[in-house]
SEKOLRO-223988 format. One record per residue (C-alpha): residue number from 1; residue in one letter; chain; x, z, y. Coordinates in nm, 3 decimals, always signed. Layout:
<nodes>
seq  type  mol  X  Z  Y
NUM  a  A  X  Z  Y $
...
</nodes>
This chain:
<nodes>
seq  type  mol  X  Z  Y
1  x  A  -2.081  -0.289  +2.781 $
2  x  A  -1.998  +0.059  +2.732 $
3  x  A  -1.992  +0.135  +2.334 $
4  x  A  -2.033  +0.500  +2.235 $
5  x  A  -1.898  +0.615  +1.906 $
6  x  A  -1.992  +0.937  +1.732 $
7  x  A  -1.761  +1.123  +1.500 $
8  x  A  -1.721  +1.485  +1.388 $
9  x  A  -1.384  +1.594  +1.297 $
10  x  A  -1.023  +1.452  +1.267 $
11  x  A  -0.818  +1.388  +1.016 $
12  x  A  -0.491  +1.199  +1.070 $
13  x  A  -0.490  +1.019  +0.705 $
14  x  A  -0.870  +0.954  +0.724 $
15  x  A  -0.991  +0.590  +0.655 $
16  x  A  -1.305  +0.668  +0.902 $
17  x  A  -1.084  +0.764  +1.178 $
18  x  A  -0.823  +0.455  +1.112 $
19  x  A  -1.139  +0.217  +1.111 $
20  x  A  -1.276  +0.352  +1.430 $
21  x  A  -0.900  +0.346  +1.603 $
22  x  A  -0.927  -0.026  +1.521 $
23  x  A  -1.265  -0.105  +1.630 $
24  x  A  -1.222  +0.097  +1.986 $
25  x  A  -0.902  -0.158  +2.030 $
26  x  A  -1.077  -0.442  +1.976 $
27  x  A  -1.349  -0.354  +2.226 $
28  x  A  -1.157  -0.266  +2.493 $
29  x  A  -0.947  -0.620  +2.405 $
30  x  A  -1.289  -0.805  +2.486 $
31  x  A  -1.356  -0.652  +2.867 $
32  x  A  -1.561  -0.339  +2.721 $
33  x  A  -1.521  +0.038  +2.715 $
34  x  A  -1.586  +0.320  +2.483 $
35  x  A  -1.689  +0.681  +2.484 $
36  x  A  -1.665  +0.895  +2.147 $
37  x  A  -1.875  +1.197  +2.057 $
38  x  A  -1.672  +1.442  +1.863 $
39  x  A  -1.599  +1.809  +1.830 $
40  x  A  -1.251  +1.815  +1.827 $
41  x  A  -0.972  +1.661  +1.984 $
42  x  A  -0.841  +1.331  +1.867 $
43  x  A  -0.449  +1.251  +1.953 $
44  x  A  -0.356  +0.991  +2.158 $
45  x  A  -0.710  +0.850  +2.208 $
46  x  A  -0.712  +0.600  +2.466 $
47  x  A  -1.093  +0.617  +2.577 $
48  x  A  -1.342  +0.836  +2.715 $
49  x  A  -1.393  +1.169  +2.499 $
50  x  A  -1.696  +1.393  +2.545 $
51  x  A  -1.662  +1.706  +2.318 $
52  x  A  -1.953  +1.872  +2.148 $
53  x  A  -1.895  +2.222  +2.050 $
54  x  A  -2.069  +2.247  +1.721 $
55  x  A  -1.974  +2.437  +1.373 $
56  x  A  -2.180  +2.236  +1.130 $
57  x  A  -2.341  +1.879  +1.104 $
58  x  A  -2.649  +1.997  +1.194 $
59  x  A  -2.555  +2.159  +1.527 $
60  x  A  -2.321  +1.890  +1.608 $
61  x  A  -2.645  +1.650  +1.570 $
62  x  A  -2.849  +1.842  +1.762 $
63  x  A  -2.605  +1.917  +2.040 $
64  x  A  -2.530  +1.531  +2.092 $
65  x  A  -2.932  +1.468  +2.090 $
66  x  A  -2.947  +1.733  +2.414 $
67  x  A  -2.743  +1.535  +2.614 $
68  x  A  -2.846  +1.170  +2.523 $
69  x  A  -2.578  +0.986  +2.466 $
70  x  A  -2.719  +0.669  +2.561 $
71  x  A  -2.698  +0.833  +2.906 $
72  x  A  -2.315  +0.769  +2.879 $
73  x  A  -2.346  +0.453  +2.695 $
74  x  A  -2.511  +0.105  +2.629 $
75  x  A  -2.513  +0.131  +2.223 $
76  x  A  -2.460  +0.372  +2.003 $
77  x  A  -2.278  +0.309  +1.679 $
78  x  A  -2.230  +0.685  +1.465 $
79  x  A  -1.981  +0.746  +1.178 $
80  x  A  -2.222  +1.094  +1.117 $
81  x  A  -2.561  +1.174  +1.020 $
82  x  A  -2.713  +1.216  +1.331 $
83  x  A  -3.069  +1.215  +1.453 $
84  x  A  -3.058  +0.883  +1.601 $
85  x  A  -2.854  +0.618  +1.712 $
86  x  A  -2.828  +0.191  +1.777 $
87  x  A  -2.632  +0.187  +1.473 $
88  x  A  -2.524  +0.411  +1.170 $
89  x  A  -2.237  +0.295  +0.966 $
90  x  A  -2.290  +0.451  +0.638 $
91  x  A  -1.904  +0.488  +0.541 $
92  x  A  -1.960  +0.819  +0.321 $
93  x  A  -2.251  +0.697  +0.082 $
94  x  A  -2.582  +0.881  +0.054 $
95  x  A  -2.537  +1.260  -0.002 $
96  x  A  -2.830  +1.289  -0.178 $
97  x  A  -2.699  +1.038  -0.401 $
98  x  A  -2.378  +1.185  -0.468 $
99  x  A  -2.598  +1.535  -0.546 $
100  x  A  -2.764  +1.355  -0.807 $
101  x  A  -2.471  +1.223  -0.959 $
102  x  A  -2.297  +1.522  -0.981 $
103  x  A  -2.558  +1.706  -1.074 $
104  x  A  -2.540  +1.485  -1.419 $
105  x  A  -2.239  +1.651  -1.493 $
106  x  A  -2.299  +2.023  -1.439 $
107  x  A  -2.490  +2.288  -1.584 $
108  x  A  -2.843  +2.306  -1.524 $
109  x  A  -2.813  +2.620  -1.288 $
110  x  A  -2.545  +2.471  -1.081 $
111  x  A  -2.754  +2.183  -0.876 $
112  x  A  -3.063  +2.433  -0.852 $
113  x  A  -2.841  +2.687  -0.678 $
114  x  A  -2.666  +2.445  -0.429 $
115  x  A  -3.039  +2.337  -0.347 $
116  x  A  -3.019  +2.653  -0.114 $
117  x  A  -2.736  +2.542  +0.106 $
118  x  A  -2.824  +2.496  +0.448 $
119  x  A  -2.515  +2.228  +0.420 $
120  x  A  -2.668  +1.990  +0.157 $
121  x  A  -2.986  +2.072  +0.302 $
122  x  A  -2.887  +1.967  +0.665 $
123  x  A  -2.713  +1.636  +0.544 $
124  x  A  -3.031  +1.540  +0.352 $
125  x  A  -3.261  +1.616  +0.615 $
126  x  A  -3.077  +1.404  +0.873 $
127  x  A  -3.014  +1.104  +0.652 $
128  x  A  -3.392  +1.139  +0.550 $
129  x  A  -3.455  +1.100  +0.934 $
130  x  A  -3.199  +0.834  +1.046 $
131  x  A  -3.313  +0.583  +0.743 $
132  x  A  -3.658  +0.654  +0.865 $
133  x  A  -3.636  +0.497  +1.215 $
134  x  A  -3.358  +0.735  +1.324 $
135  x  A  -3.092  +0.438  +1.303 $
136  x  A  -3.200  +0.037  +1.375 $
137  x  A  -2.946  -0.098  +1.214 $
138  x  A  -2.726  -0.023  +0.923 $
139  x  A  -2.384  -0.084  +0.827 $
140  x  A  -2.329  -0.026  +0.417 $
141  x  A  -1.961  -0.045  +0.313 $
142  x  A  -2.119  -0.190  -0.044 $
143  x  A  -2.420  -0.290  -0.191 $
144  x  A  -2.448  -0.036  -0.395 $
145  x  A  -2.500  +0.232  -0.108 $
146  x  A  -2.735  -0.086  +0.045 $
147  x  A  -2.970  -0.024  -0.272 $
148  x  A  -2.914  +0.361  -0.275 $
149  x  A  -3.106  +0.380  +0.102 $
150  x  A  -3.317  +0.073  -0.001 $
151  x  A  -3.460  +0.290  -0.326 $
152  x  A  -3.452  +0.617  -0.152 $
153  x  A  -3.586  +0.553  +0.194 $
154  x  A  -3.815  +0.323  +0.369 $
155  x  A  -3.591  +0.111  +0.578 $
156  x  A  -3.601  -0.274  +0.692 $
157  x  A  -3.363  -0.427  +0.405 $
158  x  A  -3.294  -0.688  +0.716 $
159  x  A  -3.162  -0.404  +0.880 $
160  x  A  -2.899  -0.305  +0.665 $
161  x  A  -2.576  -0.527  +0.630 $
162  x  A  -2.284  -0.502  +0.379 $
163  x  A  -1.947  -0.529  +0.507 $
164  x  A  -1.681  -0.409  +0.288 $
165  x  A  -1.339  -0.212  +0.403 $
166  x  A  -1.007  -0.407  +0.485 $
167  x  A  -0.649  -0.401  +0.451 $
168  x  A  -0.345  -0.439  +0.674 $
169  x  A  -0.192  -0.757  +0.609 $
170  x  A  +0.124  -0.637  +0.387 $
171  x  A  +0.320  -0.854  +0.076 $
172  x  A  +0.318  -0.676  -0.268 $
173  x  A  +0.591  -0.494  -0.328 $
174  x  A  +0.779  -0.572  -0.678 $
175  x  A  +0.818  -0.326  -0.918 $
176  x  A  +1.065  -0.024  -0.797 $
177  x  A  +1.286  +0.128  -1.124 $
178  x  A  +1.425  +0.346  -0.929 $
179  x  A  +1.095  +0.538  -0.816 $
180  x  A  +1.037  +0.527  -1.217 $
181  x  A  +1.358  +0.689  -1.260 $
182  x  A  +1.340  +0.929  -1.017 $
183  x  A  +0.979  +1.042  -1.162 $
184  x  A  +1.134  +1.040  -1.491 $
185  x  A  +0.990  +0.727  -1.627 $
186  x  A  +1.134  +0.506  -1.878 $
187  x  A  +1.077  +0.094  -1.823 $
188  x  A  +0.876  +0.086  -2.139 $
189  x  A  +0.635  +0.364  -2.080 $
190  x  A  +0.264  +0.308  -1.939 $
191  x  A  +0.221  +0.462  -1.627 $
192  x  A  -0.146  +0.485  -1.479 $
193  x  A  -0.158  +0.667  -1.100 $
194  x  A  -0.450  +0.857  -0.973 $
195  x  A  -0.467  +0.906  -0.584 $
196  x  A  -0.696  +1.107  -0.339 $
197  x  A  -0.823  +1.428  -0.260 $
198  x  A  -1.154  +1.634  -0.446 $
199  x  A  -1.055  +1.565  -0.777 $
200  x  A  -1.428  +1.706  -0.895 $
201  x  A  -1.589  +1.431  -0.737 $
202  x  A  -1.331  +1.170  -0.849 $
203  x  A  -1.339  +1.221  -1.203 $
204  x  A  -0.953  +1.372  -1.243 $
205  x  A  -1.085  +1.568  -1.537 $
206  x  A  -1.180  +1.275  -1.731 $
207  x  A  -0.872  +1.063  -1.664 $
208  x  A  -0.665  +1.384  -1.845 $
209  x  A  -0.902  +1.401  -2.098 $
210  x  A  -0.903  +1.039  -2.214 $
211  x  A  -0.501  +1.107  -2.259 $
212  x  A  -0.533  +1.241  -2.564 $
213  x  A  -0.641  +0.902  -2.715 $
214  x  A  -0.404  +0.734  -2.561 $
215  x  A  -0.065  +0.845  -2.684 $
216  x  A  +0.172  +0.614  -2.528 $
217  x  A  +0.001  +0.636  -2.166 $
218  x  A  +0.153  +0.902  -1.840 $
219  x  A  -0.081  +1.009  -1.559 $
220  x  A  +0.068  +1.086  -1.173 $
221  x  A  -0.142  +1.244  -0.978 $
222  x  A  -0.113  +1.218  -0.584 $
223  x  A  -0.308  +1.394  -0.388 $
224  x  A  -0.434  +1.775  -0.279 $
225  x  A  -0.651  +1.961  -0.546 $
226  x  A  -0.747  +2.267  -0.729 $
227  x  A  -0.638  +2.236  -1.084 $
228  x  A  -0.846  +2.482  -1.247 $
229  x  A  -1.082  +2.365  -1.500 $
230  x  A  -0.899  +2.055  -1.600 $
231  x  A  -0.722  +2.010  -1.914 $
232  x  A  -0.347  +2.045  -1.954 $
233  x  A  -0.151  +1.712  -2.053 $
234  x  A  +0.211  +1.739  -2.082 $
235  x  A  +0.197  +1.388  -1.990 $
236  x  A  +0.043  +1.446  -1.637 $
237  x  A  +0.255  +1.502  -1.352 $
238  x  A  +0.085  +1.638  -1.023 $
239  x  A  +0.321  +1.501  -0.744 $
240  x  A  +0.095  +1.701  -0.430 $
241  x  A  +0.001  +1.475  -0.100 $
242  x  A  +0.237  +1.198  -0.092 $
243  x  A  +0.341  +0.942  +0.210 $
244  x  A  +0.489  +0.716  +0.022 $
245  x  A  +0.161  +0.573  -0.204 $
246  x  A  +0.270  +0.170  -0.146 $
247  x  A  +0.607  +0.273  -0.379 $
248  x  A  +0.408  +0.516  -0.652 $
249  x  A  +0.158  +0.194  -0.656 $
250  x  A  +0.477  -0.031  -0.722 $
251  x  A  +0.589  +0.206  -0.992 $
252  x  A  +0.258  +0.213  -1.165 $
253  x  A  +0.121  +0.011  -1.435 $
254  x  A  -0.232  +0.073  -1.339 $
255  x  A  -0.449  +0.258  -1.145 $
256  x  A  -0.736  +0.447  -1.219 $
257  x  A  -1.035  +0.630  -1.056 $
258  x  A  -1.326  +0.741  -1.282 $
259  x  A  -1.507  +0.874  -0.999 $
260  x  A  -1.851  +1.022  -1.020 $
261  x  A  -1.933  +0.884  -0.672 $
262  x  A  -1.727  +0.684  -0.449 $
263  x  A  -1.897  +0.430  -0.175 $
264  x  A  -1.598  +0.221  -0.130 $
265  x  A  -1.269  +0.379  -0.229 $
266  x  A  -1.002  +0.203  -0.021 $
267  x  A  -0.730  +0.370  -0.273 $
268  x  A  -0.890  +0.126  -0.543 $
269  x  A  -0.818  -0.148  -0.293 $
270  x  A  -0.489  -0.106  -0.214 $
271  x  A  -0.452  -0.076  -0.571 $
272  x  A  -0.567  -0.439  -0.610 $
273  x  A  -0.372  -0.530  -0.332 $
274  x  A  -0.055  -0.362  -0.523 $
275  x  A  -0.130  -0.600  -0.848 $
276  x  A  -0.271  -0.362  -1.046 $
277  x  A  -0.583  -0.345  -1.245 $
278  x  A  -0.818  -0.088  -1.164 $
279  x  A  -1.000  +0.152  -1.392 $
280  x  A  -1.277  +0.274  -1.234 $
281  x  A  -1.714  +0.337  -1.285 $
282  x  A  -1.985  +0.166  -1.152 $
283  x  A  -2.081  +0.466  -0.893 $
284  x  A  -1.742  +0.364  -0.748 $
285  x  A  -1.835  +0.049  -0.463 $
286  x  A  -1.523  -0.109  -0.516 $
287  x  A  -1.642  -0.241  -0.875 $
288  x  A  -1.835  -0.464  -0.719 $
289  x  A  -1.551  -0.689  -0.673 $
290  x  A  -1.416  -0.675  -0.989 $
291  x  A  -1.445  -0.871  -1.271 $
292  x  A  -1.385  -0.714  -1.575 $
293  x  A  -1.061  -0.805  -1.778 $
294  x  A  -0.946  -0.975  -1.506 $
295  x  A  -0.919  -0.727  -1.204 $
296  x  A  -0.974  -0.375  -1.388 $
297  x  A  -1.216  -0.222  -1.583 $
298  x  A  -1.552  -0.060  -1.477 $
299  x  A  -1.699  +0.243  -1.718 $
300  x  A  -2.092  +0.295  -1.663 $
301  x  A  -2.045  +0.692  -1.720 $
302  x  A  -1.701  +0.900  -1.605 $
303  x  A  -1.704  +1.109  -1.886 $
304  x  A  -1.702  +0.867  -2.195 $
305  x  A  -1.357  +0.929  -2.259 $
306  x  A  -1.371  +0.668  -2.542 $
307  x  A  -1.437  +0.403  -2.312 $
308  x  A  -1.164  +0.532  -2.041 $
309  x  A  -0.879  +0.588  -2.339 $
310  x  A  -1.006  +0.191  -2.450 $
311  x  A  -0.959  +0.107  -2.109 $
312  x  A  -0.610  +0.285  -2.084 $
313  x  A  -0.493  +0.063  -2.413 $
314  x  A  -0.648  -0.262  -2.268 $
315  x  A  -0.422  -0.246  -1.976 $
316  x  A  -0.081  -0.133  -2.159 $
317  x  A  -0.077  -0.468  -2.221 $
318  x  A  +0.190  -0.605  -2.045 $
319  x  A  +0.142  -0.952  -2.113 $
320  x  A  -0.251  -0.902  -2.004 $
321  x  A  -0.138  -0.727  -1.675 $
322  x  A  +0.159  -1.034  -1.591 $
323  x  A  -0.129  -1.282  -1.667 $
324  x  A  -0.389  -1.167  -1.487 $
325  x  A  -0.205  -1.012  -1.168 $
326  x  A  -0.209  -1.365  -0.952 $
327  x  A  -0.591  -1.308  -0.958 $
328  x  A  -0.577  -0.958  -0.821 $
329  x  A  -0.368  -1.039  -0.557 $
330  x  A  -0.565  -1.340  -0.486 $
331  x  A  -0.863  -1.134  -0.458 $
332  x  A  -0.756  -0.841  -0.257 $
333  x  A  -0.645  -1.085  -0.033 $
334  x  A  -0.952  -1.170  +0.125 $
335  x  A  -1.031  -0.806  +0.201 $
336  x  A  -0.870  -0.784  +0.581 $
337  x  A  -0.909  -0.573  +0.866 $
338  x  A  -0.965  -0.869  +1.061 $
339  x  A  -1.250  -1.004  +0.800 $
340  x  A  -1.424  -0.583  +0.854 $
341  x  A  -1.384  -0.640  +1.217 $
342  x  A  -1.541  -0.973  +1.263 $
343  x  A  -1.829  -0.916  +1.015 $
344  x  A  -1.893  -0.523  +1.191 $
345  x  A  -1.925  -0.663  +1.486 $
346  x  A  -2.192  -0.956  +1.346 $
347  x  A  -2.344  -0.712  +1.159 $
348  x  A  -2.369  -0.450  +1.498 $
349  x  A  -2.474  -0.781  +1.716 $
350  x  A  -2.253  -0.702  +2.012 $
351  x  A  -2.106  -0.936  +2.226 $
352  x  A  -1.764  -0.879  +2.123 $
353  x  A  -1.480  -1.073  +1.948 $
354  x  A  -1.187  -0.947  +1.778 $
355  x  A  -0.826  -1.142  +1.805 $
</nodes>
């Protein structure tokens, strides 16, 4: 078979990009080829690549429907909102989920002035057609964006299949005192870590905020942001994009992500992976696997900064954390690339195996 894949952009860090790297490898591993849809060029990409010239999501849909792709291709499996396709994996949530969420936490006159954008008006309209026979089957990386298109949209529930993200197989690295002492932490302080990009959307704000009831806690920040409108903490230190995340998670204490709206936030994983609990909400897919006490802690709103700061002094308890870290790791464990792979290609029902 000849599998076509459809993805706009590149981005050499992006989890999207590192999934569909693995998945083209492990079709071409079982006799099969691939072709990928994109608008840009993607290093070192070992199969077919048809560019589509297109400036916005809209175009770039439209473009790829004027040449029909299955013209070039047996199935079609899409990382984008597109008009149509064999199979849409829906690895960035529902937008029109995430505008609702955020729009809990603005001003009334925000939301009703991004209703104008031709962006969030384009993404909308093209998930509204692809969950409404647009896409026959469905890949959700969580049940809760499973029962976001099952609320919103009319679509087979048989259809749609949860298969949560994976991890390279890696050992957890022990605690590192001298990445501590080179951030210019002491062994006795409580370090929480925040990582990623669009700190708006994952809750950065609120994480400062809940600092101020929490007196014996430090926040690092990795990651690329803007930092105006958040509070100022002289116990937060922004450390910019970092490549060396697996030895700020072995420095940390905990991790924590009250995001307003995250389908599956592989940082949380890796967390769990590191030994640490996670603090995170329930708009973050990730809770799903946690149970609370035991792997992290899961807030229903971001911005109850009671509940985070509680949070923050549940987990300075470093008795609780040595406890209750065999679990996490156990846990985190069974999330594998492999286990994604396996269960995608169940899930896509293509006659395909991986290694």
């Amino acid at each position: 078979m000849r599998i076509g894949l459809v993805r706009r952009g590149f981005s050499s860090s992006g989890g999207a990009e590192a999934f569909l790297r693995r998945f083209a490898e492990a079709v071409s591993k079982a006799g099969h080829s691939t072709v990928l849809f994109s608008d840009t060029h993607w290093p070192d990409w070992n199969g077919e690549l048809l560019r589509l010239p297109a400036s916005d999501p809209l175009r770039f849909a439209d473009a790829l429907q004027k040449i029909r792709p299955r013209n070039h291709c047996d199935f079609l499996l899409s990382f984008e909102r597109v008009w149509e396709c064999d199979a849409f994996r829906a690895g960035d949530g529902l937008h029109a989920s995430w505008l609702q969420r955020r729009a809990a936490h603005e001003p009334p006159w925000k939301p009703w002035f991004r209703g104008f954008s031709k962006k969030h008006q384009s993404l909308v309209r093209l998930e509204n057609a692809l969950f409404s026979g647009g896409a026959r089957r469905v890949i959700a990386n969580s049940g809760m964006v499973r029962d976001e298109i099952l609320a919103r949209h009319p679509f087979p529930a048989e259809h749609i299949r949860v298969v949560y993200n994976g991890l390279p197989a890696a050992p957890p690295r022990t605690a590192n005192p001298s990445t501590r002492a080179g951030l210019g932490l002491g062994p006795e302080d409580f370090v929480l870590l925040f990582v990623g990009s669009g700190w708006e959307r994952k809750g950065l704000r609120f994480a400062i905020h809940a600092l101020q009831q929490a007196p014996d806690a430090r926040l690092l920040v990795a990651g690329r942001g803007s930092r105006r409108g958040l509070p100022n903490g002289d116990r937060v230190q922004f450390l910019g994009p970092r490549s060396d995340i697996p030895d700020l998670l072995s420095a940390a204490d905990a991790f924590v992500l009250p995001t307003l709206y995250d389908p599956f936030s592989n940082a949380c994983l890796e967390a769990l992976a590191a030994g640490l609990p996670v603090i995170t909400t329930t708009a973050n897919g990730v809770a799903e696997l946690l149970t609370l006490g035991v792997h992290g802690s899961v807030l229903d709103n971001p911005a109850a900064t009671n509940a985070l700061a509680a949070a923050y002094t549940l987990w300075a308890d470093s008795g609780l954390r040595a406890d209750t870290r065999p679990a996490r790791l156990e846990r985190a464990s069974g999330f594998t690339i492999e286990r994604n792979l396996q269960e995608t290609f169940a899930a896509l029902g293509l006659p395909v195996s991986t290694p």
